[in-house]
N, C-alpha and C positions, 0 to 999 in steps of 0.2 A: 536395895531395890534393883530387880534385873534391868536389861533394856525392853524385855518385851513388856513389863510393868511398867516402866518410865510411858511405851511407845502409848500402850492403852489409856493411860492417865489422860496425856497432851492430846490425845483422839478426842475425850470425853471432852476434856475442857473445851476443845475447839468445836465441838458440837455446840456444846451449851451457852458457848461465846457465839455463834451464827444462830442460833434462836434469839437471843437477847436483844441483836443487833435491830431487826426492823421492829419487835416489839416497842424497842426504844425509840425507834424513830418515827414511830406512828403516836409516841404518846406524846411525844414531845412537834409532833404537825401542828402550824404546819411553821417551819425557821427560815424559810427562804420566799422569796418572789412567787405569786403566783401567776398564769397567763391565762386570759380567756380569750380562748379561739373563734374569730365570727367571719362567716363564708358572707361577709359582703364589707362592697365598701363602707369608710367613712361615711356617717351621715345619713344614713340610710336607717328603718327602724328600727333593726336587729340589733344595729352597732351601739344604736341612742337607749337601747334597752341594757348593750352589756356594759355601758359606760356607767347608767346610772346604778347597776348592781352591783358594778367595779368598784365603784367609790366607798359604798356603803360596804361592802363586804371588808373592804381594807382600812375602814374605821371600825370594824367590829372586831378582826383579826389582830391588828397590828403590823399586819405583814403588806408590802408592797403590791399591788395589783395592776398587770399591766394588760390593754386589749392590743391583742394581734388582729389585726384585719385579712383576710385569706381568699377575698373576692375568686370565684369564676365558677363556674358549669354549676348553676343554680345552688351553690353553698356547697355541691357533691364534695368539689376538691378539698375546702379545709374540712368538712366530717371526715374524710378519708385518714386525712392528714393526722385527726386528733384521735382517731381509731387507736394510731401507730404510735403514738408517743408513749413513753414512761408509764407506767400504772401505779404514780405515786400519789395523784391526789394534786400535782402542782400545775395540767395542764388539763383547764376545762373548756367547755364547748359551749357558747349558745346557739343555739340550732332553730330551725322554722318547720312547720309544718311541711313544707315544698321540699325542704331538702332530706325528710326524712318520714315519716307516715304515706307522705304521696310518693316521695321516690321511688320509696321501698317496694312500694304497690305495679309502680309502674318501668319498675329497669331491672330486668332479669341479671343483669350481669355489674351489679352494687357492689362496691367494696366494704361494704361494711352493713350493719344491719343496726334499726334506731333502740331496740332493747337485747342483741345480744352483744354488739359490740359493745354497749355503753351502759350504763348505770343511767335512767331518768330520773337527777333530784328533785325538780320540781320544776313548773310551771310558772313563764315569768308573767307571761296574759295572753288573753288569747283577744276574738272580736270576730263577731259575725258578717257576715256579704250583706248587699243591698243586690236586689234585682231593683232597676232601673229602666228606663224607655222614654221615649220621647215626651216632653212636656205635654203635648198636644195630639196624642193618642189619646183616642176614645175610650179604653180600657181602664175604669175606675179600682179597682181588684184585681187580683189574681185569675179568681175565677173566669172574668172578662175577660182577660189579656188572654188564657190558656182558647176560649170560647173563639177570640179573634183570631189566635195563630192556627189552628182547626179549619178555621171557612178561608185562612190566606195562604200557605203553606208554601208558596213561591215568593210572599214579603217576608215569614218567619224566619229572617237569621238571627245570628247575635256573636257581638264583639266578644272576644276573647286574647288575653295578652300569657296565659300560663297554664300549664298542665292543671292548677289547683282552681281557676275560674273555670276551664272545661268543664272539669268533672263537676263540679256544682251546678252546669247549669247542663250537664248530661244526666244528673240525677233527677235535677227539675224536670228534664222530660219524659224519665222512666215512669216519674211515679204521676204523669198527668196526662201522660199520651201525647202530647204537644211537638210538632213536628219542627224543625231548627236546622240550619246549617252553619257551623262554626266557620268564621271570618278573623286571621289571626291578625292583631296587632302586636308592637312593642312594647307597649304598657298599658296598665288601665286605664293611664289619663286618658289614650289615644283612642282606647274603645270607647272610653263617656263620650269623649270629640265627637265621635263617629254615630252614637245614639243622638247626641244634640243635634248635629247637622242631619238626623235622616239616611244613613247608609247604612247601619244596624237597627234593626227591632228593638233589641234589648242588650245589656249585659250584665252579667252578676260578679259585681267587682266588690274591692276592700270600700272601708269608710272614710279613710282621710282623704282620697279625689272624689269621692262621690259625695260626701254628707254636704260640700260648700255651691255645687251645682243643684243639690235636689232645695237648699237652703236659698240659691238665689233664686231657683224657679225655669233652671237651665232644661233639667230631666224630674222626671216625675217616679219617687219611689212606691212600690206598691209594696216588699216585705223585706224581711231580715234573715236570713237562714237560722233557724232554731229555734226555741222556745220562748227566748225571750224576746222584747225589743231593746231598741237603742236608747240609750238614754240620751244621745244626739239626734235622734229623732223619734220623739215619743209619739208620735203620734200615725205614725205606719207600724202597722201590723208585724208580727211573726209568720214564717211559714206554717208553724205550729195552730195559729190562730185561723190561718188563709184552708186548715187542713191538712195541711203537708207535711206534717211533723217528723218525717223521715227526712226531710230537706234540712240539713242542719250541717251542713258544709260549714268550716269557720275558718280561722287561720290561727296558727299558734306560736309562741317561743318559749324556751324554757332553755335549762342549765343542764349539761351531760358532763359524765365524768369516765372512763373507762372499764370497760365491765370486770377487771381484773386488780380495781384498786381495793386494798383490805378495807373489811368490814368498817372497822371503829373510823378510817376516814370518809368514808362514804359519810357514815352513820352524821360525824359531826358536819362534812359538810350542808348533808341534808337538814341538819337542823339549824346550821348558822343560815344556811340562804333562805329557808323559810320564814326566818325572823328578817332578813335585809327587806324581805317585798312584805311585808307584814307591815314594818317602819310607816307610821304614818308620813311623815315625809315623802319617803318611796312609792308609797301608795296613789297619794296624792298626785303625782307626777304622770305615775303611768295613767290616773282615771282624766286627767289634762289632755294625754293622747288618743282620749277616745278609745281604751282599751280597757276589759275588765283583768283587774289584777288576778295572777294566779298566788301560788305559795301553800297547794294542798301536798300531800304525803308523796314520795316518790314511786309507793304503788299506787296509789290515785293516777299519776302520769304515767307509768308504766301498762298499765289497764287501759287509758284512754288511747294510750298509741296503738297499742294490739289491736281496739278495736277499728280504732280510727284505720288500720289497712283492711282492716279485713273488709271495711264497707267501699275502700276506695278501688280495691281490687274486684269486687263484685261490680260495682258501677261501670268499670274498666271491660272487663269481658261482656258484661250485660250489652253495653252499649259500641262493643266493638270498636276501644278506641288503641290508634297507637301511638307513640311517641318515639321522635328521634332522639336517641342519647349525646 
């Protein structure tokens, strides 16, 4: 055998040896540690979502599960962060509605994008807004309240604590003609604060500070953004039902993985976290926090996100808003 026959041999071979290599190491996914990246602190609902998927994931797997915490600039910095990592399948992301659908929509200059940089496996729950107002407004419906802020339009404001209550209650106004000047606070609690005491109208906040105020009789709920109602409060209506059926603002979480990881790990993650939130145990937990579970197909989430910009982005220009990055 010449050298140039020996050289072509050891060519091939090493070819066929660097194919083999990640074949084999995707079959054999996953043998080490896995990390779920969450752009907020401890204790917060994103973290308590990826802690309880962490667990169960790492009893389904075998493999260790650890959450990284990555708190700041509304989740942007760890999405960015998990953009950049490895595309092996070992470092994943739970993400929020805010830090990616709405981002996306509203910060021209994003490090990352929520369906090209990332793979959407699935859906961990999501959970609709309450519009809210003062206990002792005359306004018994929607219809009223739209009817009152028309004949008042110098008492029409309304609390807001984030780009993701804005726009839901800048869409409330698109689609009812209802006049509003946005009032920013800190957080929702501070905007309920601000509805109970009288120095906002309204505001359209999440349900874990609102549902215990509208339950003790603090503020008075008139709807839920979307189709359905609350099963924390069945007895207020839908947007859907008030007419409003474009009013469907909600808030989300789900599990990313990076858009560059091969097929067959996507594929098995997306089928192992589907079955974690699936887990009646799992399930049961998250319907505790007042959230409807997700755990539909990763193009189900990947469709909901495309559309979810495109409507957040129309609202955004429609209604002339901007935001500081």
């Amino acid at each position: 055998m010449n050298a140039k026959t020996r050289r072509n041999i050891l060519l091939a071979l090493g070819l066929a040896l660097a194919a083999v290599a990640p074949a084999q190491a995707q079959s054999e996914y996953p043998n080490k540690t896995i990390r779920i990246v969450v752009g907020f602190a401890a204790g917060g609902g994103n973290d308590i979502f990826a802690r309880l998927v962490g667990a169960k994931l790492q009893e389904m797997i075998g493999q260790t599960v650890i959450i990284e915490n990555k708190p700041g600039a509304g989740a942007r910095l760890a999405n960015e962060f998990a953009a950049n990592q490895p595309a092996d399948g070992y470092t994943l992301l739970v993400a929020a509605s805010g830090g990616m659908s709405i981002a996306s929509a509203i910060y021209p200059k994003l490090g990352y994008h929520p369906t090209k940089s990332f793979v959407p496996l699935t859906m961990i729950a999501n959970f609709p807004l309450i519009l809210a107002v003062p206990a002792n407004h005359p306004a018994k419906d929607v219809k009223e309240l739209v009817a009152w802020m028309k004949a008042n339009p110098d008492k029409s404001n309304y609390a807001t604590s984030s780009p993701a209550f804005t726009i839901a209650t800048e869409l409330f106004k698109l689609k009812t003609g209802a006049p509003g000047q946005p009032i920013p606070y800190k957080s929702s609690g501070e905007s309920l604060v601000s509805v109970v005491g009288g120095q906002t109208l309204l505001t359209i906040a999440d349900g874990p500070p609102t549902v215990p105020l509208v339950k003790g009789g603090q503020v008075k709920a008139l709807a839920v953004t979307g189709a359905a109602r609350s099963a924390e409060l069945p007895d207020v209506p839908s947007m859907a039902e008030a007419g409003l059926a474009e009013v469907n603002t909600g808030l989300w979480s789900g599990l990313f993985v990076q858009a560059a990881t091969p097929a067959p790990i996507v594929k098995k993650l997306e089928d192992t976290l589907r079955k974690v939130i699936a887990d009646p145990e799992v399930n049961a937990k998250l319907k505790a926090m007042a959230v409807n579970p997700g755990g539909g197909s990763s193009e189900e989430f990947r469709a909901m996100i495309d559309a979810d910009i495109k409507t957040t982005a129309d609202v955004v220009k429609a209604a002339n808003l901007k935001f500081e990055e």
